[in-house]
GUNUMAR-189100 format. One record per residue: x, y, z of N, C-alpha, C, O, CB in turn. Coordinates in steps of 0.001 Angstrom, whole numbers, plus 524288, in hexadecimal, padded with zeros to 5 digits. Each point is the difference from the previous one (the first is absolute). Glycine has a CB too. Layout:
N
XYZXYZXYZXYZXYZ/...
***
This chain:
72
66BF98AD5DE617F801F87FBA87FCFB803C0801DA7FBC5802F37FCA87FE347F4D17FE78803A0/8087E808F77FC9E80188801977FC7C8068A801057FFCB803187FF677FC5E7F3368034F80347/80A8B7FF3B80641806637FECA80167800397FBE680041804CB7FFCE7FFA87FDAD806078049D/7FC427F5B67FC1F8022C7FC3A80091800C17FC767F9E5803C27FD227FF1B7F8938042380B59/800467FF7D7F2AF800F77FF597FC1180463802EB7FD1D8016B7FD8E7FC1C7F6607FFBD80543/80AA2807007FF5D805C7801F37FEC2803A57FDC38017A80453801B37FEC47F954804CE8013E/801EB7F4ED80323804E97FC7980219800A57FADF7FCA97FCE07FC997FEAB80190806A780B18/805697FD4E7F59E802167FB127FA5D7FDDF7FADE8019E7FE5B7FD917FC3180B9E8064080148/7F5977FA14806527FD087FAC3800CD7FA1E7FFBB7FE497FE1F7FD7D7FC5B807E18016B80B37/7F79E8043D7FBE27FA65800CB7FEE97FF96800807F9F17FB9C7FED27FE6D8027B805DB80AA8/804C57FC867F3C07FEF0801D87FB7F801F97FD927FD827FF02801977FB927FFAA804EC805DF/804497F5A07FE578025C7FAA97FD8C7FAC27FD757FFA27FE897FF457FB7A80B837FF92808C5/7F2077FF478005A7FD947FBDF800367FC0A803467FC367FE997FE2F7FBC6803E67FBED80DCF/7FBF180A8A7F82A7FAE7802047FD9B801CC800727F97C7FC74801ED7FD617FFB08042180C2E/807557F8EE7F434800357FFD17FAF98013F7FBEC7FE6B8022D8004F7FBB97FF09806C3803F2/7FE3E7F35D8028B7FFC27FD797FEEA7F9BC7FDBC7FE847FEB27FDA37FC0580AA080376807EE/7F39A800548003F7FABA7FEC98001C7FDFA803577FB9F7FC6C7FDF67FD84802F57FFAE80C4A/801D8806367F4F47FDF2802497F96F801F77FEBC7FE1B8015C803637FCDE7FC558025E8029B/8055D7F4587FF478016E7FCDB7FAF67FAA17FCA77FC8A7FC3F7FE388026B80DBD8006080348/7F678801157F54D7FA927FDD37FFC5802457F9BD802278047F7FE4E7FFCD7F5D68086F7F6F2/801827F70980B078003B7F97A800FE800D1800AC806077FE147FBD280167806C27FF877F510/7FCA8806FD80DEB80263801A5802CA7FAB97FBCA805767FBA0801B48010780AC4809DC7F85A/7FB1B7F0FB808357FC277FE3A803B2800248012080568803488034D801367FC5E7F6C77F92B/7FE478047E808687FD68801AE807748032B80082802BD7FFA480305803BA7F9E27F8927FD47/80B7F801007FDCE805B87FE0B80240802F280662800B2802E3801B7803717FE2C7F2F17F675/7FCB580DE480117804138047F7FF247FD6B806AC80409801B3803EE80231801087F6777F152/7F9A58039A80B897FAF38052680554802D97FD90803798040380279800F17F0207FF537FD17/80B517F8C58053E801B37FF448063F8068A8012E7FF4E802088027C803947F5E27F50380007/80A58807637F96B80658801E68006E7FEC1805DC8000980266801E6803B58037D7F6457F695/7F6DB80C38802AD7FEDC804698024D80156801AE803498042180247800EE7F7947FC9E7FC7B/7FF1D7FFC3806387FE7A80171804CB803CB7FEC5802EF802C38038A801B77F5067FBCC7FD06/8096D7FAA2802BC805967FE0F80369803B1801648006B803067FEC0803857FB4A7FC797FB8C/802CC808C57FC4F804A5803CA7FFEB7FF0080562800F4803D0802AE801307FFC37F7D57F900/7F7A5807CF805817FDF0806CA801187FE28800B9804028018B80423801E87FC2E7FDAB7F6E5/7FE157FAEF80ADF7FF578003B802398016280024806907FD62802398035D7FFEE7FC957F3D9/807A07FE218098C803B7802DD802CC80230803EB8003B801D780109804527FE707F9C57FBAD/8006F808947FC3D8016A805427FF2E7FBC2802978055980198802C6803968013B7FCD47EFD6/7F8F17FF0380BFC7FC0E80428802A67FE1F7FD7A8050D7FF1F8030C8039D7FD67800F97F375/802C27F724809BA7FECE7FDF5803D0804AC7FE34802F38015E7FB6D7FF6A7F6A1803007FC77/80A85804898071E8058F7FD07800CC800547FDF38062F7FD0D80147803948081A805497F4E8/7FEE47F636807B5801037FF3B804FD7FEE680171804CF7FCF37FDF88031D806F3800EB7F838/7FFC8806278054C7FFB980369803D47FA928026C7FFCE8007B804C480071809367FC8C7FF5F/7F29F7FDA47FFD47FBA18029C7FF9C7FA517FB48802FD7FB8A8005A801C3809D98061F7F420/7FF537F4E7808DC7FCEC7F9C1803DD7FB997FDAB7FB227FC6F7FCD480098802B9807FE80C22/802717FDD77EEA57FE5D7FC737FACF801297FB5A7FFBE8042D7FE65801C57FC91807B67F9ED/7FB887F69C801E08049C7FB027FE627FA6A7FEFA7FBA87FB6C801778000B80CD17F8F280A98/7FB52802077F18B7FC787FEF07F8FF8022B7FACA7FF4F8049B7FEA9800517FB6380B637F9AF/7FC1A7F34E8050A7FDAB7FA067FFD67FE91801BD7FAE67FDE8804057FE647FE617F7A680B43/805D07FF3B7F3A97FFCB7FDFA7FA627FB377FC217FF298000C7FBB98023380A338051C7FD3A/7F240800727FDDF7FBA17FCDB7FF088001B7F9A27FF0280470800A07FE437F9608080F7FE84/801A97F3B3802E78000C7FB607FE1F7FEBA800127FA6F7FC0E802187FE36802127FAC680A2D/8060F8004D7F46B7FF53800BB7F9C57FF3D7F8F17FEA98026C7FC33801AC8051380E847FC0F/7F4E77F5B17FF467FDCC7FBEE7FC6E805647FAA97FDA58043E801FD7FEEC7F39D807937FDA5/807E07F1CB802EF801EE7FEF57FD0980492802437FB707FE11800CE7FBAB7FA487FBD380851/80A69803E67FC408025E801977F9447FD4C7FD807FC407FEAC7FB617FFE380A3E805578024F/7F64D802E57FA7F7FCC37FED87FBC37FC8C801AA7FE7E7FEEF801447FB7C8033B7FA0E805D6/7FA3880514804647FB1580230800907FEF5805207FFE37FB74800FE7FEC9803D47F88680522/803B280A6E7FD077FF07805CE7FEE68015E8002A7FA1E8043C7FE9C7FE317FE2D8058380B76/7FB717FCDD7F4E480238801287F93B8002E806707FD3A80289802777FCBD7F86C7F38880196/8013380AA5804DA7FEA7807E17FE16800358037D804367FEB77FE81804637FA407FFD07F4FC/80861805C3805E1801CB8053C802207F9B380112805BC7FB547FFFF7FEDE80B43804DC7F44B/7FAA77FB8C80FD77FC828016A8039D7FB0F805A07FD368017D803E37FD97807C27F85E80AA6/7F24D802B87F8CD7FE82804E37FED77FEB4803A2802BF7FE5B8042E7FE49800297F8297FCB1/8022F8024D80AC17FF6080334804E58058B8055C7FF3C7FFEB804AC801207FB787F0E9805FC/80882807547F6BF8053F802887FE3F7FCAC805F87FD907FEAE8043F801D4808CA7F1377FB01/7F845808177FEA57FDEB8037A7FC1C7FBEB803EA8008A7FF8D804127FD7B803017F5567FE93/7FB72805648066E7FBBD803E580453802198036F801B27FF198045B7FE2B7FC7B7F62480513/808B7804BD801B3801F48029E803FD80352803857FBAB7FF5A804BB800938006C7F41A808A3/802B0806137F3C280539800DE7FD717FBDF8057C7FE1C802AD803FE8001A804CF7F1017FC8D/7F5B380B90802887FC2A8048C7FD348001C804838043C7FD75804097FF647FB727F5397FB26/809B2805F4809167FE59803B6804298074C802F1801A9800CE8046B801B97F3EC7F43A802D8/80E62804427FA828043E800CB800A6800B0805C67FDD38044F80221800207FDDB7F3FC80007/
***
Protein backbone atom coordinates (compact mmCIF):
# COMPACT_ATOMS: atom_id res chain seq x y z
CA UNK A 1 0.00 0.00 0.00
CA UNK A 2 2.57 2.10 0.61
CA UNK A 3 3.59 2.70 -3.20
CA UNK A 4 0.59 3.51 -3.92
CA UNK A 5 0.16 6.00 -1.57
CA UNK A 6 3.34 7.92 -3.26
CA UNK A 7 1.06 8.59 -6.20
CA UNK A 8 -0.46 12.12 -6.16
CA UNK A 9 -4.11 10.96 -6.39
CA UNK A 10 -4.13 8.47 -3.69
CA UNK A 11 -2.62 11.08 -1.63
CA UNK A 12 -4.80 14.02 -2.50
CA UNK A 13 -7.81 12.00 -1.17
CA UNK A 14 -5.88 10.54 1.88
CA UNK A 15 -5.16 14.09 3.04
CA UNK A 16 -8.09 15.12 2.72
CA UNK A 17 -9.64 12.50 5.08
CA UNK A 18 -7.02 13.74 7.85
CA UNK A 19 -8.80 17.04 7.67
CA UNK A 20 -10.55 17.57 10.97
CA UNK A 21 -14.52 17.43 10.13
CA UNK A 22 -13.61 15.26 7.17
CA UNK A 23 -16.84 12.70 6.69
CA UNK A 24 -17.41 8.88 5.06
CA UNK A 25 -17.87 10.61 1.60
CA UNK A 26 -14.07 11.38 1.83
CA UNK A 27 -12.72 7.35 2.90
CA UNK A 28 -15.09 6.05 -0.21
CA UNK A 29 -13.52 8.84 -2.60
CA UNK A 30 -10.26 7.08 -1.02
CA UNK A 31 -10.64 3.87 -1.83
CA UNK A 32 -12.53 4.62 -5.40
CA UNK A 33 -9.51 6.24 -6.33
CA UNK A 34 -6.53 3.68 -4.72
CA UNK A 35 -7.92 0.91 -5.08
CA UNK A 36 -7.70 0.48 -8.70
CA UNK A 37 -4.18 1.09 -8.53
CA UNK A 38 -3.95 -2.61 -7.17
CA UNK A 39 -6.88 -4.39 -8.23
CA UNK A 40 -6.78 -3.63 -11.87
CA UNK A 41 -8.37 -4.58 -14.92
CA UNK A 42 -6.17 -6.72 -16.64
CA UNK A 43 -6.02 -8.87 -13.75
CA UNK A 44 -10.32 -9.46 -14.25
CA UNK A 45 -10.80 -7.07 -11.06
CA UNK A 46 -13.66 -5.00 -11.08
CA UNK A 47 -14.79 -2.51 -7.65
CA UNK A 48 -18.37 -1.80 -6.90
CA UNK A 49 -19.12 1.25 -4.94
CA UNK A 50 -21.15 0.60 -1.86
CA UNK A 51 -24.62 2.20 -1.62
CA UNK A 52 -24.38 5.59 0.33
CA UNK A 53 -27.11 6.88 2.65
CA UNK A 54 -29.12 9.86 1.94
CA UNK A 55 -26.99 13.16 1.95
CA UNK A 56 -26.98 14.33 5.11
CA UNK A 57 -26.89 11.28 6.79
CA UNK A 58 -23.18 10.42 7.00
CA UNK A 59 -21.96 13.20 9.08
CA UNK A 60 -18.56 11.67 10.67
CA UNK A 61 -15.44 10.19 9.42
CA UNK A 62 -15.77 6.30 9.15
CA UNK A 63 -14.03 4.53 11.99
CA UNK A 64 -13.30 1.37 10.19
CA UNK A 65 -11.00 4.16 8.19
CA UNK A 66 -9.22 4.90 11.24
CA UNK A 67 -8.55 1.44 12.23
CA UNK A 68 -7.15 0.28 8.99
CA UNK A 69 -5.25 3.63 8.53
CA UNK A 70 -3.13 2.30 11.80
CA UNK A 71 -1.72 -0.39 9.82
CA UNK A 72 -0.69 1.53 6.74
Amino acid sequence: MAYYMGKPIPKFYYDRIKAAGSLETEVDNFWNNTLPHYFTQDKFYGIEQEQRPLEGVVKQRALAFGLANQRI
